[in-house]
N, C-alpha and C positions, 0 to 999 in steps of 0.2 A: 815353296809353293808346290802343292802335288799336283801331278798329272793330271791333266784334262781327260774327262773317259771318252772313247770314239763309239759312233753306234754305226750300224753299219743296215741300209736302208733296202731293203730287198721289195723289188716290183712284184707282189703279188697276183694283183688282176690290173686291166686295162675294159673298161666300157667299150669305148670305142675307138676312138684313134689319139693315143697322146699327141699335143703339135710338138712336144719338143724330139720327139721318137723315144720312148722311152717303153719298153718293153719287158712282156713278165720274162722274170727273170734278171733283168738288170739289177745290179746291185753298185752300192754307192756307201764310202766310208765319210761319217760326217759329226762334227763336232758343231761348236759356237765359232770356231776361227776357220771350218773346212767345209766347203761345198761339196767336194766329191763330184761336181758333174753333176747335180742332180739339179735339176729344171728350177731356174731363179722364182717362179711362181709358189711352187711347193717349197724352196725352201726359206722365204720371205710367211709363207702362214705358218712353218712348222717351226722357224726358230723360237717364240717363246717360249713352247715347249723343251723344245729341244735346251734349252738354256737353262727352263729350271733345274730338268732332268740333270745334265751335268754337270750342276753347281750343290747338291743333294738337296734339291726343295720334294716337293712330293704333291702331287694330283692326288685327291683322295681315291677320283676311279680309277686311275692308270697304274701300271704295274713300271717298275724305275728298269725292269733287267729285259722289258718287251711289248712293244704296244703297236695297234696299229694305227695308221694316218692314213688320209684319204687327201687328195687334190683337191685345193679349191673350185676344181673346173669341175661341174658337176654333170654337163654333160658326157663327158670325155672317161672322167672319172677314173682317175688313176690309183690303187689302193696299195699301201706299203706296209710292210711287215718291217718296224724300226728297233733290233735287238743289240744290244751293250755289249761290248766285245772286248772292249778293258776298263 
């Protein structure tokens, strides 16, 4: 069975105050079996994706090697920059 790919989840902007503290610039290495730290909120909406992404399905708008995700908290608004690293 070949390698799982990791992507690796970099905190672009921040609205206003993430609750979980998560800050531009943080970054977080995250698969289907690996959180990285990243806020159970964000990674509970972005695992679908995330799952088709490393199992090779394909979003017809999204790009498989770099996309970005936004926080379900839309006040707060957390925006990631999620790029494939193997």
């Amino acid at each position: 069975m070949p390698e799982e790919p990791v992507y690796e989840a970099e905190v672009v902007s921040v609205a206003k105050s993430c609750s979980a503290g998560h800050e531009v610039g943080d970054r977080f290495m995250i698969n289907t079996h690996k959180t990285g730290g990243i806020c159970g909120y964000c990674y509970h909406d972005l695992f679908p994706t995330l799952m088709n992404m490393c199992f090779g399905g394909q979003i017809p708008w999204m790009n498989n090697e770099e996309f970005k995700y936004e926080c379900p908290d839309r006040y707060n608004l957390v925006t990631f920059k999620v790029t494939k690293k193997k």
